[in-house]
FIBA-853526 format. One record per residue: x, y, z of N, C-alpha, C, O in turn. Coordinates in pm, whole numbers, padded with zeros to 5 digits, always signed. Layout:
% FIBA-853526
XYZXYZXYZXYZ...
//
This chain:
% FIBA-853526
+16406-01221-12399+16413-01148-12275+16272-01123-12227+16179-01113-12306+16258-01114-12096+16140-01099-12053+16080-00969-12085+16161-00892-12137+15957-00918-12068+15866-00787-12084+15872-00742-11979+15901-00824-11892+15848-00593-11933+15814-00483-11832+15723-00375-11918+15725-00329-12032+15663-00365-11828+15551-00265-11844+15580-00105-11792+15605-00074-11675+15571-00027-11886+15620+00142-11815+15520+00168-11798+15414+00112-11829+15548+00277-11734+15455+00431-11634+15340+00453-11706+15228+00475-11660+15390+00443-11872+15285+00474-11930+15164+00370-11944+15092+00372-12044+15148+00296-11860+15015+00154-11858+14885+00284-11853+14907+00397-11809+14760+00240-11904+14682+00302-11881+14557+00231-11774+14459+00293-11732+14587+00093-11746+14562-00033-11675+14428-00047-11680+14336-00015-11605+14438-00115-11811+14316-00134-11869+14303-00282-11849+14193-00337-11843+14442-00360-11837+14393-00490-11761+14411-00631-11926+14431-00752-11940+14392-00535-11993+14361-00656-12156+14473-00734-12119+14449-00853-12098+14637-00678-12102+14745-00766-12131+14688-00891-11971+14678-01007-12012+14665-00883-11865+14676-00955-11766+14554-01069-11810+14580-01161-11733+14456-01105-11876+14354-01145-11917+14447-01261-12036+14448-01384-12032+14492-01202-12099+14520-01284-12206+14661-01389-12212+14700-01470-12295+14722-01334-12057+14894-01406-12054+14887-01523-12016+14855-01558-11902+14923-01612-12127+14880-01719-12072+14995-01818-11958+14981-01933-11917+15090-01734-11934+15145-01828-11829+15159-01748-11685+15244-01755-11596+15019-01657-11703+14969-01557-11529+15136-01539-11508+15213-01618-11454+15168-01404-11572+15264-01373-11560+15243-01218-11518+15323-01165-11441+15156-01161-11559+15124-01007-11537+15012-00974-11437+14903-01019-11470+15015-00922-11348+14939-00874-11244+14957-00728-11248+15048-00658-11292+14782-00684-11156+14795-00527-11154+14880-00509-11015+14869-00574-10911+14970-00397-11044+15044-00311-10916+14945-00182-10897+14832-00152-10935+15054-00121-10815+15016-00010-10754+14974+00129-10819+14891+00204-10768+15029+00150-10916+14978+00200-10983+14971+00207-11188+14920+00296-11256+15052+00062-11240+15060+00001-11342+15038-00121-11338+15064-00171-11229+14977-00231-11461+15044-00372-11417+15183-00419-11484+15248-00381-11581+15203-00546-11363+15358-00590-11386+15351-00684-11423+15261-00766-11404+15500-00699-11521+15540-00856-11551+15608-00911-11431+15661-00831-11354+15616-01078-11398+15700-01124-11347+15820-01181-11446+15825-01281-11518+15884-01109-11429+16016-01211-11514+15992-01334-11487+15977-01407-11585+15981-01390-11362+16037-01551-11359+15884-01660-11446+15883-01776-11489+15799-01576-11440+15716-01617-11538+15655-01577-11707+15556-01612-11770+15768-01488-11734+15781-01451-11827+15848-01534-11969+15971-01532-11982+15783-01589-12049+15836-01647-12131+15840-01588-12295+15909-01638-12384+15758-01484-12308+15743-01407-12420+15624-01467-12520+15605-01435-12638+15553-01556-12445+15456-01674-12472+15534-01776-12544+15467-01830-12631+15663-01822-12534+15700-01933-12648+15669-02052-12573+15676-02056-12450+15634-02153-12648+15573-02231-12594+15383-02235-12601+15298-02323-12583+15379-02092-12635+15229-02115-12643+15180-02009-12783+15071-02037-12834+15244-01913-12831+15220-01886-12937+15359-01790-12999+15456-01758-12930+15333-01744-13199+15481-01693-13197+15513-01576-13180+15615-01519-13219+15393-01517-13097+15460-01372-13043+15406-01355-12941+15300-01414-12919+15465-01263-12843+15417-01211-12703+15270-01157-12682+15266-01037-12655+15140-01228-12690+15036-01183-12668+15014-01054-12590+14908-00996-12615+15081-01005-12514+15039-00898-12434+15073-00762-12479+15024-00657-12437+15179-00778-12585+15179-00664-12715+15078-00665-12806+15057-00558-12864+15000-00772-12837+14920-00798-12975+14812-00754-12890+14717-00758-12968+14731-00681-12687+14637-00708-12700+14617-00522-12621+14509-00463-12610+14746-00472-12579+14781-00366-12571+14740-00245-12616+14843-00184-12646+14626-00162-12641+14589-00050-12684+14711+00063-12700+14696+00149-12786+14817+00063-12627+14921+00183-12610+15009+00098-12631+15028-00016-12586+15095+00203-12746+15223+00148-12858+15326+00201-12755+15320+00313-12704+15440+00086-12725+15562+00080-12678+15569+00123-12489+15656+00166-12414+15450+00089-12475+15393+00048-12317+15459-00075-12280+15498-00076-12163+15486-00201-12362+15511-00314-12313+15658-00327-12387+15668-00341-12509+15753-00322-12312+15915-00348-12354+15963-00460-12334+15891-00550-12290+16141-00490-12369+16215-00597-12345+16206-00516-12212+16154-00405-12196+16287-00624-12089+16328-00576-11942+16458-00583-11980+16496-00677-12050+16515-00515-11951+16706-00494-11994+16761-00576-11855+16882-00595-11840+16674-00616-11765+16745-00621-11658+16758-00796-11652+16838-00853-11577+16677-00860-11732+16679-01002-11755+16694-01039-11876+16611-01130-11880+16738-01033-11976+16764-01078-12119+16806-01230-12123+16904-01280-12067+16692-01306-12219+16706-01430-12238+16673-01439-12390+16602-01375-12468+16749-01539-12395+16748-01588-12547+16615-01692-12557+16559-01744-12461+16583-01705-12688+16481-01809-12736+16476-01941-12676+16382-02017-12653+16619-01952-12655+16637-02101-12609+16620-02087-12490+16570-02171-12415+16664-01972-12456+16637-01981-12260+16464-01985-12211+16403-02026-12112+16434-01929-12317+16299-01841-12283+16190-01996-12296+16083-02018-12239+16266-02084-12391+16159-02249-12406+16174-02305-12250+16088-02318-12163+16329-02335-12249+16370-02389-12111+16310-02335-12030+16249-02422-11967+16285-02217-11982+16195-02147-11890+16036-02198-11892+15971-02205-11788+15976-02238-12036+15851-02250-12065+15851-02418-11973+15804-02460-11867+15934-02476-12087+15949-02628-12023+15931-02631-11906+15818-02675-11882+16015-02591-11769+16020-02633-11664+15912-02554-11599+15911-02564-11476+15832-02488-11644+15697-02438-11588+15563-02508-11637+15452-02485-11587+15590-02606-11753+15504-02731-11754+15535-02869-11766+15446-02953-11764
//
């Protein structure tokens, strides 16, 4: 499933630097994931870089509102390269 970012961002910017499929941009007053470019990095490493680069624990969540499986989440990678 894709990531979202809560209220609690301190927008320090590390996760948008390191995503490697420019999936996270700063908003208005947090930065956001895009789901549709959200792949959880598979395809490029085996865990979601933007948790591993995150200073604040449980800032970066599943999005409940798009839930994809592993397999969806490659297919998603695939057809974005």
């Amino acid at each position: 499933m894709a990531k979202m970012i809560t209220e609690e961002c301190i927008n320090c910017g590390a996760c948008e630097a390191d995503c490697p499929n420019e999936a996270i941009s700063q908003g208005d007053s947090v930065y956001l994931i895009d789901w549709e470019k959200c792949t959880e990095c598979v395809g490029h490493f085996d865990s979601p870089k933007c948790l591993e680069v995150c200073p604040v624990d449980g800032v970066i969540i599943p999005n409940p509102a798009h839930v994809e499986s592993k397999e969806q989440l490659q297919a998603k990678y695939a057809k974005m390269n």
